[in-house]
C-alpha positions in Angstrom: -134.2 78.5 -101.3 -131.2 76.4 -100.7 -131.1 72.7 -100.1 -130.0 71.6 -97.1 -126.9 70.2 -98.1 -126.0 73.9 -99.9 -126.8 76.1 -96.4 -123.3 76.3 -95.6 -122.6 77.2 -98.4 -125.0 79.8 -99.2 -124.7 81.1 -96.0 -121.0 81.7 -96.1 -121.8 84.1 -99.4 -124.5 85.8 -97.7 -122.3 86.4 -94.7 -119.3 87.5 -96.8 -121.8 90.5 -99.0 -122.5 91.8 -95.6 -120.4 95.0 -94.8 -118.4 95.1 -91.7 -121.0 97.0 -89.6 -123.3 94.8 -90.8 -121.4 92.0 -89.9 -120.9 92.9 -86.4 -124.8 93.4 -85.8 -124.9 89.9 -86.7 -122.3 88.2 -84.8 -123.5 90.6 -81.7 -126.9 89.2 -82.3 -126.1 85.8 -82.5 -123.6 86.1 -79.5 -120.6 84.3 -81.7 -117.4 84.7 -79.8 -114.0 84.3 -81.1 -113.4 80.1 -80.9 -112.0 78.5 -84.0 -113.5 81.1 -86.6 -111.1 81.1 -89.3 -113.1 82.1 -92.8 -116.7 82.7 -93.2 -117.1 79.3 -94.2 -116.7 78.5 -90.2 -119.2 81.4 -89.3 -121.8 79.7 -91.4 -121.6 76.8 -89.8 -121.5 77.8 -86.7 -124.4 79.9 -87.4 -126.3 77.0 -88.3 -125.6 74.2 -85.2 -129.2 73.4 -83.9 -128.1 74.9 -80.7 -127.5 78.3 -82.0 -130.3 78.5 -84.3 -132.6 77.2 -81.6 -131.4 80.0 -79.1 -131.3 82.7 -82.3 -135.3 81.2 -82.5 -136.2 82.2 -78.8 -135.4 86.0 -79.6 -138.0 86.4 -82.0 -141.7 87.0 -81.4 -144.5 85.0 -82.4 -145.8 86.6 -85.8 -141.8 87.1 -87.1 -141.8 82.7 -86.3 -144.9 81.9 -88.4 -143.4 84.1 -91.2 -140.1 81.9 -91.0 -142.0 78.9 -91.1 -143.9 79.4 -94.0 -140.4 79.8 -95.6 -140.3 83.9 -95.8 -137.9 85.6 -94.8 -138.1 89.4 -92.7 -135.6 91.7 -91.5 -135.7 90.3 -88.0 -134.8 87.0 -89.2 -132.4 88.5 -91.3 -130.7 90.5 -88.7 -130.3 87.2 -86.9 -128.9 85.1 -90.0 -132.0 83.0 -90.2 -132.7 84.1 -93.4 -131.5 86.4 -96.8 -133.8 89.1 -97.7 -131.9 91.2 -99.4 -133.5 93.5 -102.0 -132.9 92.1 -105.8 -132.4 88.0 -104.5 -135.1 85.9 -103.7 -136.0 85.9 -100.1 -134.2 82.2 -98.4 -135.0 80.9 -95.0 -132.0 78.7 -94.5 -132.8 74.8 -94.5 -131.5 74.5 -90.6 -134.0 77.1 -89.5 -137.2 75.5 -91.0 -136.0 72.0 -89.8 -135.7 73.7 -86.3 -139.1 74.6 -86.5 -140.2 71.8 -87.8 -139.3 69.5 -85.3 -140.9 72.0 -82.3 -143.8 70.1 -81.7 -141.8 67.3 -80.6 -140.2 69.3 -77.8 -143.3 71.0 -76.9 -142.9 74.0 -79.3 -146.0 76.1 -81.4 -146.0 74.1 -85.0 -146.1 76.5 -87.6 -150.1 76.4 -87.6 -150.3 77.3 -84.1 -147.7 79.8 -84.9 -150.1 81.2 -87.0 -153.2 81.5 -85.1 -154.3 84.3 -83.4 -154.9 85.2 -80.2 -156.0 88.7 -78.6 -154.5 90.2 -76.0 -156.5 90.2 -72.3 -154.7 93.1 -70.6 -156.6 94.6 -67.8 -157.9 98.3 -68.1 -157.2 100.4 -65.3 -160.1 102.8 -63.6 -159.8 106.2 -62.1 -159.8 105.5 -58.9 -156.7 102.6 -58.9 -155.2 105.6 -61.1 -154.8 108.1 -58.3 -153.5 105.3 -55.7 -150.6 103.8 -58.2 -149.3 107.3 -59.0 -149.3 107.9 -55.3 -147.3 104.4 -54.8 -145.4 105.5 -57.8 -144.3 108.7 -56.3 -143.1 107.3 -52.7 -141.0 104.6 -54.5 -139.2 106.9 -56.8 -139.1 109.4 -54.0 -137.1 106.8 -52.2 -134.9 105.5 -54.4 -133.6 108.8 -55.5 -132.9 109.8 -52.0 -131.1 106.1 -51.4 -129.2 106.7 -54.5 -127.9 110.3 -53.3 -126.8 108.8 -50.4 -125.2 105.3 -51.8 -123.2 108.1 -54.3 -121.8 110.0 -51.4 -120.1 107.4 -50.0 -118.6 106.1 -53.4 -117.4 110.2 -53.8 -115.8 109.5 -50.1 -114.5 106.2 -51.2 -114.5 103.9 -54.5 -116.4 100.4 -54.1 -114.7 97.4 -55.1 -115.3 95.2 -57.9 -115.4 91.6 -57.4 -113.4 89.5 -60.3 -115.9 87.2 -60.5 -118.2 90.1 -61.0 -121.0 92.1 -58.0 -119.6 94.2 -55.3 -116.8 93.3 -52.7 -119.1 92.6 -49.6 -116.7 94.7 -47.2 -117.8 98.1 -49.5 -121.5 96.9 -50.4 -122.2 96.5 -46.7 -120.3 100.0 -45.6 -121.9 102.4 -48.5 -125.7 100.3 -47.3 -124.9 101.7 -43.4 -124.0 104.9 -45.1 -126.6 105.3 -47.0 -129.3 103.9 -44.3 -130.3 101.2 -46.4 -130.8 97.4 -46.8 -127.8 95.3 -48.0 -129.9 93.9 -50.6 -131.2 96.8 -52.0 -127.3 97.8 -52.7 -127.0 95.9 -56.6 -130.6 97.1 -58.0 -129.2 100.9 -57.0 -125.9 100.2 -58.5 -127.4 99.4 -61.2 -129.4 101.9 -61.8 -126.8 104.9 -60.9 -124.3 103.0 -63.5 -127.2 102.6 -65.9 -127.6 106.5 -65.8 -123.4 106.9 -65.9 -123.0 108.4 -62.6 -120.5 106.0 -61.7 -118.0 104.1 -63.8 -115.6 101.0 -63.2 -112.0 102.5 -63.3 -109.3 99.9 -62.7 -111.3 97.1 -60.4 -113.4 100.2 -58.4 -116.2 101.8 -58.8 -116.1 105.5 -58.6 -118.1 108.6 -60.0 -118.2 109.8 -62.8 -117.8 114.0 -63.7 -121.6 114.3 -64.1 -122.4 113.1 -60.4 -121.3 116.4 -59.4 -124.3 118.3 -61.5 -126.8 115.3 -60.7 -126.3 116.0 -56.8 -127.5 119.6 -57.1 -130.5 118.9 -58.5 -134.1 119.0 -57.6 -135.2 115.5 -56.7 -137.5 115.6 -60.3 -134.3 116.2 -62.5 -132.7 113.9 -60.2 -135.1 111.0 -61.0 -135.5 112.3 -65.0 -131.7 111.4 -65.4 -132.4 107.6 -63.7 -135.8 107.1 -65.5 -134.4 108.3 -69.0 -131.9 105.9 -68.6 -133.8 103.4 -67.8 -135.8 103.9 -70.8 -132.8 104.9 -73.3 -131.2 101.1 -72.4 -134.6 99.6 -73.2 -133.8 97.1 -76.2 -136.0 97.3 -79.6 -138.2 94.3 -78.3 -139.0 95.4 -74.5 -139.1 99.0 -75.4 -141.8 98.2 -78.1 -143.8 95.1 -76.2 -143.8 97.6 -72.7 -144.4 100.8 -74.9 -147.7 99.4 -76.6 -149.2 98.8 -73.2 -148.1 101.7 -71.3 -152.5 102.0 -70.3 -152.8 98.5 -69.1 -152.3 96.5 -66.2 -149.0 94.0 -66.7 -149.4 92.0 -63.9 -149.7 88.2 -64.0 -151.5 88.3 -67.5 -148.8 90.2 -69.2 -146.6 87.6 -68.3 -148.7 85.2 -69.8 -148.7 87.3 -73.1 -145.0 87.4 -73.2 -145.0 83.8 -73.0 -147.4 83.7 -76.0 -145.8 86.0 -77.5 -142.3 84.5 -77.4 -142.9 81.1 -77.2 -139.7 79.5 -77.2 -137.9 82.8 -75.2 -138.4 80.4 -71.8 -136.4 81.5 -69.1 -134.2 84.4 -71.2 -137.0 86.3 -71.9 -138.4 86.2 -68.4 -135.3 87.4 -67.4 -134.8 90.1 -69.4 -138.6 91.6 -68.7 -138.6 91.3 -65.1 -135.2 92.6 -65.2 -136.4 95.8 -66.9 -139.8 95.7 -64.9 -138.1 95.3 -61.6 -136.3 98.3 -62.0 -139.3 100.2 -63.2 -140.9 99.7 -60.1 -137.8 100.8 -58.0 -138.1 103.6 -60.1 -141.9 104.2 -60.0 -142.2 103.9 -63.6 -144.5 101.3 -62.6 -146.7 100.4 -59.6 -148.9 97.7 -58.8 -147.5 96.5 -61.9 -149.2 98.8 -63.7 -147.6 101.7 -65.0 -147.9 105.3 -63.5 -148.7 108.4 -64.7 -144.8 109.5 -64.8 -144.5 106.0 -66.4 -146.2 106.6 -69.4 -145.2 109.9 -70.2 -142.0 108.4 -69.5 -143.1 105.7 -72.1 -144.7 107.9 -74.8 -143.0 111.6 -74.3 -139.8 110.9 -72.8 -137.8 111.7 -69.8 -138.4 115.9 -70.0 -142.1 115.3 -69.9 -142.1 112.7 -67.1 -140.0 114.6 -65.0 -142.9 117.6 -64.9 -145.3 114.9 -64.3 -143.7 113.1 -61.2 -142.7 116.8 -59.8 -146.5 117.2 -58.5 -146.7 114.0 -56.8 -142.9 114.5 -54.9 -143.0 116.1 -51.2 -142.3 119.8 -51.3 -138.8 120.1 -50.6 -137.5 122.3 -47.7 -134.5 124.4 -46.6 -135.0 124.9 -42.9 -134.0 122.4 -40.4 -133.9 122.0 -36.3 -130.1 122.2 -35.0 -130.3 120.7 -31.4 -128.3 120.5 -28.2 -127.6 116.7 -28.9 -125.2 117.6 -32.0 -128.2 116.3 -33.6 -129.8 118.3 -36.9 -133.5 117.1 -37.8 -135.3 117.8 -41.2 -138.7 117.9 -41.1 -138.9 117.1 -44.8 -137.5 116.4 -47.7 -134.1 118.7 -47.7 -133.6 120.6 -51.1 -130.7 118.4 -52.6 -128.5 121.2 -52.4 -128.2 121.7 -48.9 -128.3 117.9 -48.0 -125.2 117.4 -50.0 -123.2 120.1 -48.3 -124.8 119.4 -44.8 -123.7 115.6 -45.3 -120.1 117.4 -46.2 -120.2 118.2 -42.3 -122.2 115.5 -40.5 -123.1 111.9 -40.9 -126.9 110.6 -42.2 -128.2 108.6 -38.9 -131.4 108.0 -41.0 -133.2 108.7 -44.1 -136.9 109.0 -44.8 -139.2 112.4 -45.4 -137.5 113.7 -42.4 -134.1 112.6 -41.9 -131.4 113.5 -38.5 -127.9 113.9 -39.3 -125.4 113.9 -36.5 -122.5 116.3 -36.0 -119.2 115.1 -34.6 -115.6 116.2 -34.7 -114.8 114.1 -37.2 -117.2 114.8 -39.8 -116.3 118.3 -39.3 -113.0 117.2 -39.8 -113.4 115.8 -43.0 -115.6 118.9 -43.8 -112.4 121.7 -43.0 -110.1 119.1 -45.1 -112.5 119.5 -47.9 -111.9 123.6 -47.8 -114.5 124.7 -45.5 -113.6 126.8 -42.5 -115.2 127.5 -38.9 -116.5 130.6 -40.3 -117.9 128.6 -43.2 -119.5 125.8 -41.1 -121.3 128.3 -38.8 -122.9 130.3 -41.4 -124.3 127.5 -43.4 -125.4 125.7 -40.2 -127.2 129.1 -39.1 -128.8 130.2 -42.3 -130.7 126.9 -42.4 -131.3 126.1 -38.6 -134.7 127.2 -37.1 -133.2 127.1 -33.8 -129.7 129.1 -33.9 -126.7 127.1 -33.4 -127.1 125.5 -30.5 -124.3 126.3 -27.7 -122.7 122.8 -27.7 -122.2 122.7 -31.9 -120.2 126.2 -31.4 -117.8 124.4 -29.0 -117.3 121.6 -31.3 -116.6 123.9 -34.4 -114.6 126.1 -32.6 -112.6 122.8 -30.6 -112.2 121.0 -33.9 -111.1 124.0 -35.6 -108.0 124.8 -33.4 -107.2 120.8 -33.4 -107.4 120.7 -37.3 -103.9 121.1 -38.7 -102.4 119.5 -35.6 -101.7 116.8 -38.3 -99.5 118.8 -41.3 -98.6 116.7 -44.3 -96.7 118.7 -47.8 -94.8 117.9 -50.4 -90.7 117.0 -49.9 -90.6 118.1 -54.0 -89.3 115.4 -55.2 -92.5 114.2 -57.2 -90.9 113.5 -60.5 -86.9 113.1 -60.0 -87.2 111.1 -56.9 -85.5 107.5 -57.8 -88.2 104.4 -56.7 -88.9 104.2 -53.0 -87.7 107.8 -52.1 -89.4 109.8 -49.9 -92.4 111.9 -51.7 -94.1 113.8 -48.9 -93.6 114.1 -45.0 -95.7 114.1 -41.8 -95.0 116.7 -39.1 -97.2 117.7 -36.1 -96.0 119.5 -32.8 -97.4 116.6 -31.1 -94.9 113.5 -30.8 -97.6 111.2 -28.9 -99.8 111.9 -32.1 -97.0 111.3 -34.2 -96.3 108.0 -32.7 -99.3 107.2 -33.2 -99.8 107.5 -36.8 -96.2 105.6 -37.0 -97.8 102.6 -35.6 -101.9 102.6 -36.8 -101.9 99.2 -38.7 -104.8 101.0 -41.0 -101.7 103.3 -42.2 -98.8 100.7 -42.7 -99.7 100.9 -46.1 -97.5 104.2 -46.7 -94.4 102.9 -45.6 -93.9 105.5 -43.0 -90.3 106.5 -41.4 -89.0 108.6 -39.1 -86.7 111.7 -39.7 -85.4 114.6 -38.1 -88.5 117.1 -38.4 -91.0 113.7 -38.4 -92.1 111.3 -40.6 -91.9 110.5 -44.2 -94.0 108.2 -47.0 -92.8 106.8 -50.8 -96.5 108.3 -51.3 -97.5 111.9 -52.7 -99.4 114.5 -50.6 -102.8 113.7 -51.9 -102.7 109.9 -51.3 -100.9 110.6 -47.3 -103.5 113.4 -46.7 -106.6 111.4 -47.5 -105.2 108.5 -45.4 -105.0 110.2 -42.9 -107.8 112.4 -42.9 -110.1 108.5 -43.2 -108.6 107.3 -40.7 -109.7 110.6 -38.3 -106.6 112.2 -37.5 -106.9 116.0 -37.8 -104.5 116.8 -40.5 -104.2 119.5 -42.9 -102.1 119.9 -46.5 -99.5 122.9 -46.6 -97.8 124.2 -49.5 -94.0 124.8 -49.1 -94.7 128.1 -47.3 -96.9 126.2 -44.5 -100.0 127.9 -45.8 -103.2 125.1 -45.0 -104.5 124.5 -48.8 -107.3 122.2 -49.7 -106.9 119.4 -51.6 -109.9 117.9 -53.8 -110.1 114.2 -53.5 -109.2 113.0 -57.5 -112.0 109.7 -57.5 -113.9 110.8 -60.4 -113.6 108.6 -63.6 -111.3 109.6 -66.1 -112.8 110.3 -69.4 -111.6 108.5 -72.0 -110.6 105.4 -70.1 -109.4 102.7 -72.5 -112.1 100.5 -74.3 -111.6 96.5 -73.5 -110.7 95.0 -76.4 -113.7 93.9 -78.9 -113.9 90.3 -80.0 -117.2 91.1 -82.7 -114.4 93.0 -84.4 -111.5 90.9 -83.9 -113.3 88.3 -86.0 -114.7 91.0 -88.8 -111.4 91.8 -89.2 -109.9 88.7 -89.4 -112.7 87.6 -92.0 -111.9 91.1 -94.0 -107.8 90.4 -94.0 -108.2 87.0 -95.3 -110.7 88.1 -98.1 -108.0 91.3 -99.5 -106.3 89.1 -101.9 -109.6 87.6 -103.1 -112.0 91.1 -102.8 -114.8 89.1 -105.6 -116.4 86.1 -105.3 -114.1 85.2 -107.8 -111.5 84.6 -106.3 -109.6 80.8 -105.8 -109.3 80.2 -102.4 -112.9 81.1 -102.0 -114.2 79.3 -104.9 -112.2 76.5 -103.7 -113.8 76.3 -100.1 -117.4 76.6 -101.9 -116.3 73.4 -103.7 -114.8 71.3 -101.0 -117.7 72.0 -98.8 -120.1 71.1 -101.6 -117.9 67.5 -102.1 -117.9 66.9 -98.1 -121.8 67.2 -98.1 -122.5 65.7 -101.6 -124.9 68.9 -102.8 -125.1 69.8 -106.3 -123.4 73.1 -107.5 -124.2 75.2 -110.8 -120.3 75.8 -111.5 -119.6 78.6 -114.5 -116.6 78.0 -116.8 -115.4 81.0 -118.5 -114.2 80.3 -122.0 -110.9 81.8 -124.1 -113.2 84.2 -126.1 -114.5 85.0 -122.8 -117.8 82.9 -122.9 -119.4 81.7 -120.2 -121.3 78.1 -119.7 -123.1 77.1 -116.5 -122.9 73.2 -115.5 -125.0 71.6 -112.8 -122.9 69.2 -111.5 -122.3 67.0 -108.5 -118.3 67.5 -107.4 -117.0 64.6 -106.9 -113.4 65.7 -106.1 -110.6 68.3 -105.9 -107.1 67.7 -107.0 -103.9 69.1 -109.3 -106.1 72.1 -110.5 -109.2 70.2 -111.8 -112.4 69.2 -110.6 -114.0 66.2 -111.4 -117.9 66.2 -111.2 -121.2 64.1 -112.4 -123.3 65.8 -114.4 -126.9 64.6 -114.1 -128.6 66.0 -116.7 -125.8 64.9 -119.4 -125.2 61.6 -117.7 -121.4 62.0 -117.7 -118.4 62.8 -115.6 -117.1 66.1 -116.4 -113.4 67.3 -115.9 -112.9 71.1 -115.6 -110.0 73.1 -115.0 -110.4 74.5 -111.7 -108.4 77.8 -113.6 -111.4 78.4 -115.8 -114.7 78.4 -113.2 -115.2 82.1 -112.4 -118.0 81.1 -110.5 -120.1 78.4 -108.1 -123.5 78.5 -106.9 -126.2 76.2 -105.2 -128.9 75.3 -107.6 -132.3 77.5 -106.7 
């Protein structure tokens, strides 16, 4: 085991055997970001400030601490740079950890007998009867959050949600996708979450927008729907919470699990608290958990995955339906759960006005507006809308369609095809419309002066292309249609899904490895000078002994246990103890430097 003086030192050695992946697991770990880290020598030492080890310390659990403090070292600890226990060295808890632990008590800390002793785990069994009534919970939770998240994600397909710089969503978006959506502003960030947790949505250049596989998740039944959220969940578990929630997956959590985690990771303090009720929180918005205690679907979730827990919450979900009342009112009512399918094409033609087992949408000439610039037709609209009514198509809903129908197009918007040869600021696309009042109107809606508009002789004209024109004014209700150059109406599909591929921020774990690994090429053994050199001055700065190994002409080697006492013009000077002398060696014959054991 080193000596205190020597942890730097060893350290830096241990740090610079370590391969690059390695390497990164550590400095990941440890949460070491890029500030003044120029060799590993720097690393080392800022491995082992108090601070850091003391934080490093609160991520470990209770039986992994008493190991440490009895001086041996486990992969854990390894993993986090408290220790060495590599295969073929001695095992070394460094001297900063076990004076970290040792001076615990005086903060209020476990001291390494307390560490030690045991105590059983009081988790609460759960009967039968509580059984039936938290899958039931269970069920009616997940049942609604899946149905909120289908309807939060429709609005971010219609339009992205802003990102904040400072980080959470722009309050302008969070509060329009929560009316949308029929839900409470503050349940907005917990289904964000969740949806980005499961990569339906991605951030793409400050917005939020969905991703390609949102397309698939929308079609689904509500049990593959809530697989794909709950597998998630579950695949971004880390090691620890996976394992500690895992192991009781038959027991009641509650207030006495958090009493165990406390135990259990005794100097985690607030960051562990965090990170469990984080986790737990949304287990329970995903009824993975209820009554904190987890459900049925939760612990197949927990021991089988997301394929088995997906068959077992499909028993407990409402039957879904495909039948719903059309009435007079433009109102449509569904007196259950609508088969995802069809509530993802009805909501392409009305608005949501509320959302629960049975849900009204309302039909208006504007959503069927948006739905005829999406592709559909009045031919299209009426036979959906019949083949799932109960009650016809009511006389008042054919009026609208066929009324909006003739309007639609009023609005045309194509392409002046100059999209790529244009010079900047040239006209891209034009506005035309039979209609001068209308077109005076879009030339002076404030919500548009974003496109630049201008007048010409057959109407108006924007910088923009088609796409970005079209959807403007399609948002903003007017009823315009696309044409290609031959006036034919052609859809166009709004582009707001996130790229693939989209560039990775730059890493800062690796921009230190790398660093570390250029300024170690000239010098690949520990052999080499500058390295040897660093081992020494540290050793001179903290006054701590050094075995130093002088290779000899004939290519002999001797060992000296000295204390360096300086570093100049090539040679070190040094006392050593045992001989009772000051030595002078050539700093061009030591091959080698070591702390003493």
């Amino acid at each position: 085991m080193p000596t205190n003086n020597g942890a730097v030192l060893a350290l830096a050695a241990w740090l610079r055997r370590l391969d690059d992946e390695t390497l990164a697991a550590v400095l990941r770990a440890r949460s070491v970001r890029d500030s003044g880290i120029s060799d590993h020598f720097d690393l080392a030492d800022t491995l082992l400030d108090q601070s850091s080890v003391q934080d490093a310390l609160a991520r470990l659990d209770r039986p992994t601490l008493a190991a440490l403090a009895r001086g041996e070292a486990t992969p854990a600890a390894a993993a986090l740079a408290l220790a060495d226990d590599a295969p073929g060295a001695d095992p070394a808890v460094w001297d900063a950890v076990l004076a970290t632990l040792r001076s615990w008590p005086s903060t209020g800390l476990p001291s390494a007998a307390e560490l030690a002793a045991d105590r059983p785990a009081v988790l609460g069994a759960v009967s039968s009867e509580d059984r039936a009534t938290i899958d039931h919970a269970a069920a009616d939770r997940a049942f609604t959050t899946v149905t909120a998240i289908g309807g939060l994600l429709a609005e971010y397909e219609r339009e992205p949600v802003r990102q904040l710089a400072r980080g959470g969503l722009a309050l302008p978006d969070a509060r329009r996708v929560a009316a949308a959506a029929s839900i409470d502003l503050d349940a907005v960030p917990a289904l964000h979450e969740v949806a980005e947790r499961a990569e339906l949505i991605a951030l793409e250049g400050g917005n939020w927008v969905p991703t390609p596989a949102l397309a698939e998740w929308m079609m689904q039944p509500t049990s593959v729907r809530w697989s794909r959220l709950a597998g998630a969940w579950l695949d971004r578990l880390p090691t620890d919470i996976r394992e500690l929630l895992g192991s009781r997956s038959h027991a009641s959590w509650g207030d006495q699990f958090d009493d165990f985690v406390a135990w259990l990771y005794p100097a985690g303090g607030e960051w562990m608290r965090e990170r469990v009720s984080t986790y737990t929180r949304d287990a329970a918005l995903l009824g993975i958990v209820a009554q904190h205690t987890p459900s049925g679907p939760g612990i197949a979730l927990l021991e089988h995955g997301a394929a088995a827990a997906a068959d077992s919450i499909a028993v407990h979900f409402p039957r879904e339906i495909d039948k719903v009342y059309l009435q007079h009112d433009l109102t449509i009512v569904s007196p259950g759960p609508l088969a995802p399918r069809l509530d993802t094409r009805l909501r392409s033609m009305a608005d949501v006005e509320s959302r629960a087992l049975a849900a009204s949408y309302r039909v208006s000439a504007a959503s069927l507006g948006r739905a005829l610039a999406s592709g559909e037709t009045a031919d299209s609209v009426r036979h959906f809308l019949a083949g799932i009514s109960l009650t016809g198509v009511p006389q008042p809903l054919e009026y609208l369609i066929a009324e909006t129908a003739t309007r639609y197009g009023l609005v045309r918007v194509g392409s002046l095809g100059t999209e790529h040869d244009a010079p900047a600021g040239a006209p891209r696309s034009y506005i035309r419309s039979t209609d001068a009042d209308l077109l005076g109107a879009i030339l002076v809606d404030h919500g548009l002066s974003a496109l630049s508009l201008r007048r010409s002789d057959t109407g108006l004209t924007s910088r923009f292309d088609v796409a970005t024109v079209f959807w403007s004014l399609a948002d903003a209700r007017y009823p315009v249609a696309a044409e290609d150059q031959r006036g034919t109406i052609v859809a166009l599909e709004r582009q707001r899904k996130a790229r693939a591929g989209t560039p990775t921020p730059a890493d800062p774990v690796r921009a230190i490895v790398e660093r570390l690994r250029l300024l170690g090429r000239d010098a690949p053994e520990e052999t080499g000078k500058a390295w040897l050199e660093r081992q020494i001055e540290l050793a001179i700065r903290a006054k701590a002994p050094l075995i130093v190994t002088i290779t000899m002409p004939d290519g002999t080697t001797i060992d000296y246990s000295v204390q360096p006492t300086s570093l100049a013009s090539g040679r070190l000077r040094a006392l050593d103890r045992k001989a009772d002398i000051e030595r002078t060696l050539p700093l061009s014959h030591i091959t080698a430097v070591r702390s003493p054991e």
